[in-house]
Structures are given as structure tokens and as C-alpha cells.
C-alpha positions as a Markdown table, in Angstrom:
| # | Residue | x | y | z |
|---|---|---|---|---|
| 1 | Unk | 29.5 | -45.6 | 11.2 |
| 2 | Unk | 32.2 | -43.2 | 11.2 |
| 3 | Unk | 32.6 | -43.2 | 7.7 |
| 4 | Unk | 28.9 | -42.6 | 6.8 |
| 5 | Unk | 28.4 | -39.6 | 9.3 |
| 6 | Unk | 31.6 | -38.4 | 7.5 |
| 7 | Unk | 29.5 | -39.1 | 4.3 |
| 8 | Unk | 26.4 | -37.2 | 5.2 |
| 9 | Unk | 28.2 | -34.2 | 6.5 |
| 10 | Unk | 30.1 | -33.6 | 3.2 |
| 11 | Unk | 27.1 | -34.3 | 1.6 |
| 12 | Unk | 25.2 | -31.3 | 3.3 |
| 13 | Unk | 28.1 | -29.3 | 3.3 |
| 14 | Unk | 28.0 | -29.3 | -1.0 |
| 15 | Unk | 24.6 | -28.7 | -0.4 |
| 16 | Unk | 24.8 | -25.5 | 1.4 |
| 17 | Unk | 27.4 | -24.3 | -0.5 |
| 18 | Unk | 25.4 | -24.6 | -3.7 |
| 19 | Unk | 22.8 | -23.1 | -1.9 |
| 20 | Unk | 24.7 | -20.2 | -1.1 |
| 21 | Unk | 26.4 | -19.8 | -4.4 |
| 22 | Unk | 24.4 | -21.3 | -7.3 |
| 23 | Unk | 21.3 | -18.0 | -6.6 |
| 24 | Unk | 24.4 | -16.2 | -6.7 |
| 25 | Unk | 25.4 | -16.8 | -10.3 |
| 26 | Unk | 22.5 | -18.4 | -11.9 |
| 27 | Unk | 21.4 | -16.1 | -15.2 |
| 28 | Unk | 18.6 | -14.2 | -14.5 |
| 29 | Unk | 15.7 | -13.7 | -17.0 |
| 30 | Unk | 14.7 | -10.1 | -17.8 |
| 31 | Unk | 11.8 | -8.6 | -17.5 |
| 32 | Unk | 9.9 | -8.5 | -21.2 |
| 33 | Unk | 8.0 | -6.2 | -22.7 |
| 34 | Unk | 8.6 | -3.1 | -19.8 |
| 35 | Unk | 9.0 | 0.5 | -20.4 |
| 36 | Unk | 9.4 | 3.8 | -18.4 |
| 37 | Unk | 6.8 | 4.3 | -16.1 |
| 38 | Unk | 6.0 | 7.9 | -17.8 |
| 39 | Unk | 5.2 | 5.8 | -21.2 |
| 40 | Unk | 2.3 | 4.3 | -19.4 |
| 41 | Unk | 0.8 | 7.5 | -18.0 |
| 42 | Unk | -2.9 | 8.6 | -18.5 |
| 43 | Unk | -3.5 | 11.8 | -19.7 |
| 44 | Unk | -4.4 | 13.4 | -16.1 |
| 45 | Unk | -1.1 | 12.0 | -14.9 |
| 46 | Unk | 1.3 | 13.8 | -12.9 |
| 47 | Unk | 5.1 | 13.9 | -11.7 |
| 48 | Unk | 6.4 | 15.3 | -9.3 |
| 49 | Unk | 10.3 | 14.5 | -7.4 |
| 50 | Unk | 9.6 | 13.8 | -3.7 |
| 51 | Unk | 12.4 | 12.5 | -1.3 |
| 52 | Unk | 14.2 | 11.2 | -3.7 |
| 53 | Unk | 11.4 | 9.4 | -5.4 |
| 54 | Unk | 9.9 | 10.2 | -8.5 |
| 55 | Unk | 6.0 | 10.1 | -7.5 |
| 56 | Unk | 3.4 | 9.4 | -10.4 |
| 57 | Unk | -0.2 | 11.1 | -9.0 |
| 58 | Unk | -3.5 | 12.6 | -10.1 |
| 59 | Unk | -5.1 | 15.8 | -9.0 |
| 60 | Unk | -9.0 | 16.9 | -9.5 |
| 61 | Unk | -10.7 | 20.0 | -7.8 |
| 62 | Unk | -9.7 | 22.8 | -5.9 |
| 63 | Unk | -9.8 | 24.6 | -2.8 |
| 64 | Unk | -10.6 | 23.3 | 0.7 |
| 65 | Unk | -11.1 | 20.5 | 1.9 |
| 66 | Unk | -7.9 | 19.0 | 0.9 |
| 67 | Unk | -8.2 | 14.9 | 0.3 |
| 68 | Unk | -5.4 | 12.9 | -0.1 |
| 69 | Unk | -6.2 | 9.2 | -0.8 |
| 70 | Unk | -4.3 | 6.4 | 0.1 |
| 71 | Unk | -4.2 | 2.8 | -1.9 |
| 72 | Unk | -3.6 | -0.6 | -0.5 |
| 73 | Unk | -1.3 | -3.7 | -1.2 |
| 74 | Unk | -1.3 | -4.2 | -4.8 |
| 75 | Unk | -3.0 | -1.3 | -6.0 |
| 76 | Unk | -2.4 | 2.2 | -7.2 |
| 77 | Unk | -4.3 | 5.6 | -7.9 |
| 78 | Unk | -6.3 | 3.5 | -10.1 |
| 79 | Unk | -8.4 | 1.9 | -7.0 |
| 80 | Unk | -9.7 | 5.4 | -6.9 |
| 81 | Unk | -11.0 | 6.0 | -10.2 |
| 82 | Unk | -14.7 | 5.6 | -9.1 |
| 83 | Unk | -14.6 | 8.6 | -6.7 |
| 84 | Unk | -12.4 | 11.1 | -7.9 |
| 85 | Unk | -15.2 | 13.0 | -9.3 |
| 86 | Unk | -18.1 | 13.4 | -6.3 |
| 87 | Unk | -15.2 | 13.9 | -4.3 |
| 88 | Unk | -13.7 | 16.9 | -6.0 |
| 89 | Unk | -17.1 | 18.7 | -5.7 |
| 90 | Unk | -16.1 | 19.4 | -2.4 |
| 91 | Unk | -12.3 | 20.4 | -3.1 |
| 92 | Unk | -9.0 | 19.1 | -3.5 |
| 93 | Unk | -8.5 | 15.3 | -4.4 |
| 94 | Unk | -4.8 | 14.5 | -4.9 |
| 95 | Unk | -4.4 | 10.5 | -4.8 |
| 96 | Unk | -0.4 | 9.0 | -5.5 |
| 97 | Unk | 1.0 | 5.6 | -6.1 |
| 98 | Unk | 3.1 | 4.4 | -3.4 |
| 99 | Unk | 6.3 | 3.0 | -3.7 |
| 100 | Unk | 6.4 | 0.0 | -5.0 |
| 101 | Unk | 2.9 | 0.6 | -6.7 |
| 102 | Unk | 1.5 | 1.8 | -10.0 |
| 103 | Unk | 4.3 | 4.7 | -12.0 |
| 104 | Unk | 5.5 | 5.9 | -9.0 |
| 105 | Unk | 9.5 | 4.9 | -9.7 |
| 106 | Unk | 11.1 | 2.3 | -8.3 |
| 107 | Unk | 14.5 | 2.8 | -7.0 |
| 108 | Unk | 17.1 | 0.0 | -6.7 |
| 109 | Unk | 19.0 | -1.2 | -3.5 |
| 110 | Unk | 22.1 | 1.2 | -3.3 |
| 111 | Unk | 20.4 | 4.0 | -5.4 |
| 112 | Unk | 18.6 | 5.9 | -2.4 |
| 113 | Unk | 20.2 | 7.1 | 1.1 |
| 114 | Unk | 19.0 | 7.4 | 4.7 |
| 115 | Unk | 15.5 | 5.6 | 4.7 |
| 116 | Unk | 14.5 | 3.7 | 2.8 |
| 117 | Unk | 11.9 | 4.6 | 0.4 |
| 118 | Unk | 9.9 | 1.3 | 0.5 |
| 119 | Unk | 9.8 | 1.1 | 3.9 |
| 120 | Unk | 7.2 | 2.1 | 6.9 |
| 121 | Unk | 9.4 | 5.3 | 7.9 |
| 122 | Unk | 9.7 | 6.7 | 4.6 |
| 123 | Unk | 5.2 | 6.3 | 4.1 |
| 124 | Unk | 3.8 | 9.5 | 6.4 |
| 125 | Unk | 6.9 | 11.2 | 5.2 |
| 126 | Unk | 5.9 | 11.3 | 2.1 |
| 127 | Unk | 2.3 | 12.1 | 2.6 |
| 128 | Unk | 3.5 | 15.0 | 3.9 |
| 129 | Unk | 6.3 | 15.9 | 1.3 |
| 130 | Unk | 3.1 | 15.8 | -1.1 |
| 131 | Unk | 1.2 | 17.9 | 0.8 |
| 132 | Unk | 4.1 | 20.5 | 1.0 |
| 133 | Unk | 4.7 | 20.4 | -2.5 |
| 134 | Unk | 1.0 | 21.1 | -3.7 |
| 135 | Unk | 0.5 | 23.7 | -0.7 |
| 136 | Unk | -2.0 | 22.0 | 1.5 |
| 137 | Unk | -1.8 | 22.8 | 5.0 |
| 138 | Unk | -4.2 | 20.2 | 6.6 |
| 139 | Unk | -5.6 | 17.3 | 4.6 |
| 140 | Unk | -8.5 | 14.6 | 5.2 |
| 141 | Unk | -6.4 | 11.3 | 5.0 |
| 142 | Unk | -8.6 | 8.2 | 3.1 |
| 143 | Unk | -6.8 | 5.4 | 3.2 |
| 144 | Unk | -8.0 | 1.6 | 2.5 |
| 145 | Unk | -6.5 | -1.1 | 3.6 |
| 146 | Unk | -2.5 | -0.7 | 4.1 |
| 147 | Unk | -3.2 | 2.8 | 2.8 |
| 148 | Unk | -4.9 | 2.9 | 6.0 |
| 149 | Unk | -2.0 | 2.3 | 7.9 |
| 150 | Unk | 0.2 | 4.8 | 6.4 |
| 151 | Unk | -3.0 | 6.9 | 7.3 |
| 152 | Unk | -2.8 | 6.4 | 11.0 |
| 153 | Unk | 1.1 | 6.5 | 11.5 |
| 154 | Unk | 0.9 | 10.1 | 9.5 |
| 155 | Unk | -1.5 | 10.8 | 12.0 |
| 156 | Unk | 0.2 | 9.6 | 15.3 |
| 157 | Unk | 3.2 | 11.6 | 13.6 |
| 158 | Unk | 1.9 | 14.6 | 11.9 |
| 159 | Unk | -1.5 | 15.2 | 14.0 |
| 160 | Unk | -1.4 | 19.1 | 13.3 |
| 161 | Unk | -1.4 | 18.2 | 9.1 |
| 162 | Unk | -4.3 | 15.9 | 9.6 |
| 163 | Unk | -8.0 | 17.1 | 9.7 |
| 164 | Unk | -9.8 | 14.0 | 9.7 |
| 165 | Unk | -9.4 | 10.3 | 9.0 |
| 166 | Unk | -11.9 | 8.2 | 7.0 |
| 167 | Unk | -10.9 | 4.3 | 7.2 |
| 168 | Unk | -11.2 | 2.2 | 4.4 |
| 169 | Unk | -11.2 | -1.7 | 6.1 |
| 170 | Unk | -7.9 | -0.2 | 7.1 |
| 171 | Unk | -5.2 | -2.8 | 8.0 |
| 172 | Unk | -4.3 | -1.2 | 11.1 |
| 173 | Unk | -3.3 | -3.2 | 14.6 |
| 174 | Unk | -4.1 | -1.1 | 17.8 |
| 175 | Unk | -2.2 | -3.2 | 19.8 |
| 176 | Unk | 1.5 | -2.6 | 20.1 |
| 177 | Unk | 3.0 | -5.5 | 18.4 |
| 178 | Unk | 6.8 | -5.5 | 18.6 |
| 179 | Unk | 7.6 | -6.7 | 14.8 |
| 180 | Unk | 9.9 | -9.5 | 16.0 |
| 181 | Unk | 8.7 | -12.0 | 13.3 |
| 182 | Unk | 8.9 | -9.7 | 10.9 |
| 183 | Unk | 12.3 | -8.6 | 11.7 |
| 184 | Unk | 13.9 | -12.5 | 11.5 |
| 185 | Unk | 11.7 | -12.6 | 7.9 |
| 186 | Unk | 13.3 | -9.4 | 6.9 |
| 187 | Unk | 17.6 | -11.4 | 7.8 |
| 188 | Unk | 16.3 | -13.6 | 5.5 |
| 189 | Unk | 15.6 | -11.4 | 3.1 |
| 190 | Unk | 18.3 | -9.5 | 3.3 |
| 191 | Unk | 20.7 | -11.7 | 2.7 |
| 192 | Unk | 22.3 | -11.7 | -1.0 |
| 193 | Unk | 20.7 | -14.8 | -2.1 |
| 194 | Unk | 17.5 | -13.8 | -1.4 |
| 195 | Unk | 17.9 | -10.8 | -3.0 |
| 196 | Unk | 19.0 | -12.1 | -6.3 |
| 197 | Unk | 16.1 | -14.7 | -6.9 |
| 198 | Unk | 13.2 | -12.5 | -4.6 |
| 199 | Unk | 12.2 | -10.7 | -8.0 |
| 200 | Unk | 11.6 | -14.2 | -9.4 |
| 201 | Unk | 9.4 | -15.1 | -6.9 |
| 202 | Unk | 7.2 | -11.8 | -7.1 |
| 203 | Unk | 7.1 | -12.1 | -11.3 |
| 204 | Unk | 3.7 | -14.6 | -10.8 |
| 205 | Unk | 1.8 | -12.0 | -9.7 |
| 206 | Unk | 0.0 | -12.3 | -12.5 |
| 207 | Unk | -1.3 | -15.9 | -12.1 |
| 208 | Unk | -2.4 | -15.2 | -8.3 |
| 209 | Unk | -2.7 | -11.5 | -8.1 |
| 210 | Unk | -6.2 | -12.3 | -10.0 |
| 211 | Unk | -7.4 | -14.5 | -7.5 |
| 212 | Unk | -6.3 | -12.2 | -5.0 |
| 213 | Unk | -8.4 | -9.9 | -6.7 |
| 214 | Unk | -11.3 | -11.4 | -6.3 |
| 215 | Unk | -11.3 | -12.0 | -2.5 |
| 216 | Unk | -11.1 | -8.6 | -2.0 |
| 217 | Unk | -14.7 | -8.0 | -4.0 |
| 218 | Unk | -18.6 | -9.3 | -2.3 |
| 219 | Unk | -19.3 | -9.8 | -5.9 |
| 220 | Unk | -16.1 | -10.4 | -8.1 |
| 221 | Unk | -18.3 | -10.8 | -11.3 |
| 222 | Unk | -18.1 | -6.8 | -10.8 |
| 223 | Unk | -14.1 | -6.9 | -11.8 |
| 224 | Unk | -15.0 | -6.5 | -15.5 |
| 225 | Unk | -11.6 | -6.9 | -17.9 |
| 226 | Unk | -11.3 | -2.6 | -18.1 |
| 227 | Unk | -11.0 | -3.4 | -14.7 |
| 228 | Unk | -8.2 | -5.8 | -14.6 |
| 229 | Unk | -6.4 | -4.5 | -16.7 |
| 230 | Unk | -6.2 | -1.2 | -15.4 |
| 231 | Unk | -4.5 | -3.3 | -12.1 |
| 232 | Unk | -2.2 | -5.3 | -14.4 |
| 233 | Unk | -0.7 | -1.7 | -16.4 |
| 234 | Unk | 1.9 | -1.2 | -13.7 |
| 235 | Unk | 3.5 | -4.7 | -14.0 |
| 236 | Unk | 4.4 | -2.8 | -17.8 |
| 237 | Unk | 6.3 | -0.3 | -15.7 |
| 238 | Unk | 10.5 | -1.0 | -15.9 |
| 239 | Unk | 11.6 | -2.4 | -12.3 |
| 240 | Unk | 8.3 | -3.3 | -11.2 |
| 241 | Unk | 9.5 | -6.9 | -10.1 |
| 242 | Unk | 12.1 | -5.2 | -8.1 |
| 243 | Unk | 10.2 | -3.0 | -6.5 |
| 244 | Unk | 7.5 | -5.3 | -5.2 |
| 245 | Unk | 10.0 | -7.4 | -3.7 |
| 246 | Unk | 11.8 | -4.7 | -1.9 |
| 247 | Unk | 8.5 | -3.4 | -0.7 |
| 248 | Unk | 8.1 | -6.5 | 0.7 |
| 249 | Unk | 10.9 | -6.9 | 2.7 |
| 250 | Unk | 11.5 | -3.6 | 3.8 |
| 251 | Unk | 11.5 | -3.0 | 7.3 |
| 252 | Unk | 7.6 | -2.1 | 8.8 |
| 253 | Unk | 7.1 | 0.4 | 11.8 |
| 254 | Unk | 5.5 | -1.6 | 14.6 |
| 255 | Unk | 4.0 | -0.6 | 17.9 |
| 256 | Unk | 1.9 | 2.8 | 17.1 |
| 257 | Unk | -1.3 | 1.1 | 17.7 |
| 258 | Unk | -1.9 | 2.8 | 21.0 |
| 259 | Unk | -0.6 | 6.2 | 19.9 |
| 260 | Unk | -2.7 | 6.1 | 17.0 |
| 261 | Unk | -5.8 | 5.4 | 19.9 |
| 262 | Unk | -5.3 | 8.5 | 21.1 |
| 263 | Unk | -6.1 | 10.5 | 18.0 |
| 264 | Unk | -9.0 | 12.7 | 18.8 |
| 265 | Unk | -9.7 | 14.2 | 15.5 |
| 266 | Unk | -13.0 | 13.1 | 14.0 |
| 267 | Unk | -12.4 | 9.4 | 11.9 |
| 268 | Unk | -15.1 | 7.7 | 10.0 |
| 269 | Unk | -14.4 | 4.0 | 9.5 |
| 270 | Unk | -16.1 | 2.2 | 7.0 |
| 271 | Unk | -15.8 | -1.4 | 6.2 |
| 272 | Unk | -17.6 | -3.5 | 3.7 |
| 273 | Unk | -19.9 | -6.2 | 5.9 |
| 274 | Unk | -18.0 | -9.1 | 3.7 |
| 275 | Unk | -14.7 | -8.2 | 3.8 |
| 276 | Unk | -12.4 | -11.3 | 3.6 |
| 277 | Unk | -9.4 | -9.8 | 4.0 |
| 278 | Unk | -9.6 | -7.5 | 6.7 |
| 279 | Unk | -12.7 | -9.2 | 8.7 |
| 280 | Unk | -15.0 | -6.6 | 9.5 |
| 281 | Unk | -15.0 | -7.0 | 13.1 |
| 282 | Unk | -11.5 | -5.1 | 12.8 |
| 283 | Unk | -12.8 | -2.2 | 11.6 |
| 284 | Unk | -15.6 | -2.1 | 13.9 |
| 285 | Unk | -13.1 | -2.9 | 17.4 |
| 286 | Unk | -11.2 | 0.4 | 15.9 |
| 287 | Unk | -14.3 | 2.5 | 15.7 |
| 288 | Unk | -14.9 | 1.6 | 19.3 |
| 289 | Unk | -11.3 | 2.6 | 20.3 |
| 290 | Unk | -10.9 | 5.7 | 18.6 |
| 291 | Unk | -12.1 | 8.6 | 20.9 |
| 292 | Unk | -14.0 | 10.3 | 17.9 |
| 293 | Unk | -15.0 | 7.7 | 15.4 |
| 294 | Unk | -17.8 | 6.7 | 13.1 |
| 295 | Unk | -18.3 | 3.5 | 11.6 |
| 296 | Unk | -20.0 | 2.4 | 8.8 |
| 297 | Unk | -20.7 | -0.8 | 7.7 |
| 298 | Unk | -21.6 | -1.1 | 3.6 |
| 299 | Unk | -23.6 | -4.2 | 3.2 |
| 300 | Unk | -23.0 | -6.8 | 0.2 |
| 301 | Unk | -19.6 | -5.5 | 0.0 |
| 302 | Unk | -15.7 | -6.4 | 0.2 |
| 303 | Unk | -12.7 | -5.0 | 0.8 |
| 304 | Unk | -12.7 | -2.0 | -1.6 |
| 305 | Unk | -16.2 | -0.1 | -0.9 |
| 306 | Unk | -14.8 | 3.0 | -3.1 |
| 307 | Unk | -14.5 | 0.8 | -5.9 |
| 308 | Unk | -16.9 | -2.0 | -6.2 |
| 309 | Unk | -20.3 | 0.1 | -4.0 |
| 310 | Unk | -19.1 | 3.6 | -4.8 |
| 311 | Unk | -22.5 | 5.0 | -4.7 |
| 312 | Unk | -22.7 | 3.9 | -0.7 |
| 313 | Unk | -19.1 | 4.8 | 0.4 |
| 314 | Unk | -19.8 | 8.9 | -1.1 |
| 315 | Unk | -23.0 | 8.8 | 0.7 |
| 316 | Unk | -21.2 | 7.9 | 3.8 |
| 317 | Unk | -18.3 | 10.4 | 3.2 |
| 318 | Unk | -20.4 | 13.1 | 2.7 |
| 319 | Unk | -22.3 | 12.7 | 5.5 |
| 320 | Unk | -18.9 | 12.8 | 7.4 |
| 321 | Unk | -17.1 | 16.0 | 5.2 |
| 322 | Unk | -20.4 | 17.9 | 5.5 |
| 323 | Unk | -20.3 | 17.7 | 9.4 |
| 324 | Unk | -17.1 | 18.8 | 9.4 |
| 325 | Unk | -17.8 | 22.7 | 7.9 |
């Protein structure tokens, strides 16, 4: 009996150690067919250097009010494509990729100092870094889904840069949740192992970011292949593997939920009515927490209103910006 436990326990022991070695020094593929992030640009692009990040945005309009619009998980600027131009007829539009997301670059673990740039610290920093840099004093934050977050914490943080919120089925908790889960995920994914393979695991994207895709859409026969591939453009952009993964596991801010209820500036929260992703009884539970809130609930749509029922989320924002003056 003695002999087999001795057995199994060298047994497990080889085990572990070729877990712990073998992601260590296994050959990792590279990335095909990738190129510098400014090779991929539109012609409207922009760069600009903020906070040690090199920030790929677009800009349309001018004066007062100043928007700046915010994108969610797996997106970029070009989520916004549908509104950029009613919105600019009331000012300034100025809409980035987020780190991690679309052109914006992507820095590497050991490449960036103080905080870091992928996580939930770093976000309402640089919301106002851009602000700074293209001379806006206040700004109306959109921001849909975790764009919506880094919407509220710039609020709870910055409240004097902030002139108004609008909610986009904004993935925002109001309670104060204290992130221990996420924290024991985020040893994990620390660890060297983890962070050798983790860019393999994120490179499938592209057979269930489509999918994905979809839930996020009422009607997904809308996502016509202009569409897609406007989405799929970044994962051309050098680092882009890397970069998703250490979004991922970068460290989240947790617990502003009930600062972010006491923001009294005015905040329109809209919500498509069949959301799957963020169900919209979320967005409506905000709207009756928030001190100065409006919701709006678009039917017969999902979880990006400003792209797949554009027509319904400008009448609703301009409803809210013209109250405003």
C-alpha cells in the first residue's frame, strides 16, 4: 500500500512539474499577417501620446458641447460610426479606442510604469488626459456597456470634468462589490505560466467573437459583412493577442457603485428592451437610483442601440443635449 501511495505521489509530482515548466518553454506560434496599428488607420484617424500610451481616436465637430464616447468589451471607435455625424451637429465628438481595443497601442508587461495601462485605474485617467489634450474643459460622457463603467468611475472621480452622463446598457454594479473573486482569478493569471500560453487562449476570438456578436444585436441579420469586418480590423493590429489578454487580467476597480449613486448631474440611461447581455432591468434599477436620471428603453433592440437602431438612440439624445442648453 506503501509502495503505491509512493507511486501516485511521484506520479503527480512529474505532473506538476511539467505543468509548471513545459508552458514555460513550449514554442510559441506568432501572430501572422499583423502590422503596425497606424498601417490600418482610416483616413479620419488620429494619434495622439497619452500616459504613456499611444491612443488611436477620431474627432468630428466643433465647439460646445464636448462628447466623448466610450466603447465596450470587444469593440473600438468603430461601434460609433453610425452617430458620429447627427452628433457633431451639436459640437465636439471625440470617440478613442481603449486599451486593449481597436489601434490604440498595446504595450507589453515590463514596458509601462506605475499603473497599469490596461487596468480599471488607468480608464477615467485617461478620459481625462484626452480631454486635456484637445482642450475640453467639461465633456458629456456616452458610454455603452463597459464603456459605461469607465463612464461612471470618471464621474465618481472627476465630477467637476463631467457635464452629463448618457448610459448605453452600461455594465455598471451599484452595489459595492469587493472584487475578491476577481482578485484570486487575477494570481492565477499572474503567474508566469499563465502568462506565456494566455495570448493562445485569446487568438479564437475569431471563431467566438462572431457569435458573441450576435447576442449583442435584437436582429443580428443587421451585422452585414462591412460590418464584421470593420470589428475584425484590429485583430490585424501587431500585439493585439497580447493586449486582450492583459486587459483581461488586469486588475478592475471594485466598490464605486454607491459613490457613483450619488452623482447628481443630469444622466440619461438608455437600454435596448432585448438586451441579452446586460438585461435591461439593470439599466432601468440605475435609472431609479441615480438622483437625476432618465431612462429610455429602445424597443426591438440589443445591446448596442447606437449602432444597430441609431435613428431611436439620436432622437433620445437629443431630447436629453437640447434640455441641457
Amino acid at each position: 500500500m506503501k509502495r503505491i501511495l509512493k507511486v501516485i505521489l511521484i506520479v503527480l509530482g512529474i505532473l506538476l512539474l511539467l505543468l509548471l515548466v513545459v508552458p514555460l518553454i513550449i514554442p510559441l506560434p506568432p501572430l501572422e499577417g499583423v502590422v503596425a496599428p497606424e498601417k490600418l488607420a482610416d483616413a479620419d484617424s488620429q494619434f495622439i501620446d497619452l500616459n504613456g500610451v499611444r491612443v488611436h481616436y477620431k474627432k468630428f465637430g466643433q465647439g460646445a458641447p464636448n462628447f466623448i464616447l466610450l466603447h465596450g468589451f470587444a469593440a473600438s471607435e468603430f461601434s460609433w460610426r453610425e452617430v458620429y455625424a447627427p452628433l457633431s451637429k451639436f459640437g465636439t465628438v471625440a470617440a478613442y479606442d481603449r486599451p486593449g481595443f481597436g489601434l490604440t497601442s498595446r504595450p507589453l508587461p515590463g514596458e509601462w510604469r506605475g499603473t497599469n495601462p490596461y487596468g480599471g485605474d488607468f480608464q477615467p485617467e485617461l478620459v481625462i488626459a484626452l480631454m486635456d489634450a484637445l482642450k475640453m474643459d467639461k465633456a458629456i460622457l456616452v458610454g455603452n456597456s463597459a464603456g459605461g463603467g469607465v463612464a461612471a468611475l470618471t464621474a465618481v472621480r472627476y465630477p467637476n470634468r463631467v457635464q452629463a452622463l448618457v448610459m448605453v446598457d452600461a455594465a455598471v454594479s451599484l452595489t459595492s462589490g469587493s472584487g475578491n473573486d476577481f482578485n484570486l482569478l487575477a494570481m492565477l493569471y499572474a503567474t508566469p505560466q499563465m502568462q506565456r500560453i494566455g495570448p493562445l487562449l485569446v487568438r479564437n476570438v475569431k471563431d467566438w467573437g462572431l457569435d458573441f456578436g450576435k447576442s449583442a444585436w435584437h436582429d443580428a441579420s443587421k451585422i452585414t459583412p462591412a460590418i464584421w469586418e470593420g470589428y475584425l480590423k484590429p485583430l490585424q493590429s501587431k500585439d493585439w493577442d497580447v493586449g486582450l489578454w492583459n486587459f483581461q487580467t488586469a486588475p478592475r476597480v471594485a466598490g464605486y457603485g454607491e459613490q457613483f449613486k450619488k452623482f447628481d448631474k443630469p444622466v440619461l440611461v438608455i437600454t435596448g428592451d432585448d438586451d441579452k447581455i446586460i438585461p435591461k432591468e439593470r439599466s432601468m434599477q440605475m435609472a431609479k437610483e441615480l438622483p437625476n436620471a432618465k431612462l429610455v428603453v429602445i424597443p426591438n433592440c440589443g445591446h448596442v442601440p447606437h449602432e444597430e437602431c441609431p435613428g431611436e438612440f439620436m432622437s433620445a439624445v437629443r431630447d436629453f443635449v437640447t434640455a441641457l442648453r
